[in-house]
N, C-alpha and C positions, 0 to 999 in steps of 0.2 A: 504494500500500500504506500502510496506516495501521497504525506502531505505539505502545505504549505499555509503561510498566513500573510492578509496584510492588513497594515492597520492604517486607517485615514481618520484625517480630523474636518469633522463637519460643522461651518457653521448656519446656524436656522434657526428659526421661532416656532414655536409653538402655544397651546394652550389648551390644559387638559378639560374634559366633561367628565366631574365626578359627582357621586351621589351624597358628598360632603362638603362645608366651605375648607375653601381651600385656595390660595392665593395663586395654586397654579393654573386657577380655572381663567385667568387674563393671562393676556399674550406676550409672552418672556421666550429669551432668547437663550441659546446653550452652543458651547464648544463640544458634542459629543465626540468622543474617542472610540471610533466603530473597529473593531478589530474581527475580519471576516477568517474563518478557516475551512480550507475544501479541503477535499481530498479524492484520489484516483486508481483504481485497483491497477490501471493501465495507463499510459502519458497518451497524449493526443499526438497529431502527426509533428506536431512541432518542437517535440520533448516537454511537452509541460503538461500540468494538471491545469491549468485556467492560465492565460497573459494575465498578469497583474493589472496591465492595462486595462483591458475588460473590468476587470472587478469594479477600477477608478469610475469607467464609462460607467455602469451598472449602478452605482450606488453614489459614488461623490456628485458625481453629474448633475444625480436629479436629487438631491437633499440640499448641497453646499447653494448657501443664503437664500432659501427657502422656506416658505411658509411649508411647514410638513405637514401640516393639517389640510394643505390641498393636493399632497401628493401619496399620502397612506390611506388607504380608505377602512382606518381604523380607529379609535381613540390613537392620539400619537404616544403613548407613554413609552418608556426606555423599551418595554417590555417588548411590544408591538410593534416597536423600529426595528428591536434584533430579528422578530418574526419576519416584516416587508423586508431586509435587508434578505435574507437567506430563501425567499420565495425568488430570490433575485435570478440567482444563482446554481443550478442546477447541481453542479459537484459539493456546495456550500453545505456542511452538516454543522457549521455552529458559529453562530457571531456574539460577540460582547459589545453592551453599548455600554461606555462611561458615561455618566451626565457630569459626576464630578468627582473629584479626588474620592471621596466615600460612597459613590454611589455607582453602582452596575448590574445590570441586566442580561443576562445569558439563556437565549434563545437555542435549545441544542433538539436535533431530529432524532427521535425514538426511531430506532430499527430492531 
């Protein structure tokens, strides 16, 4: 098995819809620290498991200064961004979202 990881920093706003007050529910902005990891039983024709590039297209692309509440069509919460990041990604079995130094989210594929 061959894997690999990369990690990009995104920046975007969001604001969460919770069923408590909650200061996150207005629109604030985050440096998240997304760290993607796939993996490939087999390399593809070009020796790799994913171009890293791709990954950048696939995810920084369309988050990086972003309103992410119009690009996930889910609550955006850390949680939900690791889930839309790895829906991204075909070979992708797990991503980590940082919000912040103390805070992360890990989205991993039950097999």
């Amino acid at each position: 098995m061959f894997y690999i990881k990369k990690t990009i920093e995104v920046s975007g706003a969001h604001r969460l819809v919770l069923d408590y007050p909650s200061k996150c529910t207005e629109m604030h902005g985050h440096n998240w620290i997304i760290t993607i990891h796939c993996r490939a039983k087999e390399l593809n024709p070009n020796g790799m498991v994913i171009d890293f590039s791709e990954i950048k297209h696939r995810i920084f692309d369309k988050l990086d200064h972003k309103v992410v509440n119009d690009v996930i069509p889910y609550n955006p919460t850390s949680e939900n961004i690791a889930r839309w990041c790895q829906e991204q990604i075909e070979c992708c079995y797990r991503v980590d979202v940082q919000e912040t130094s103390g805070n992360v989210a890990t989205y991993e594929v039950d097999e």
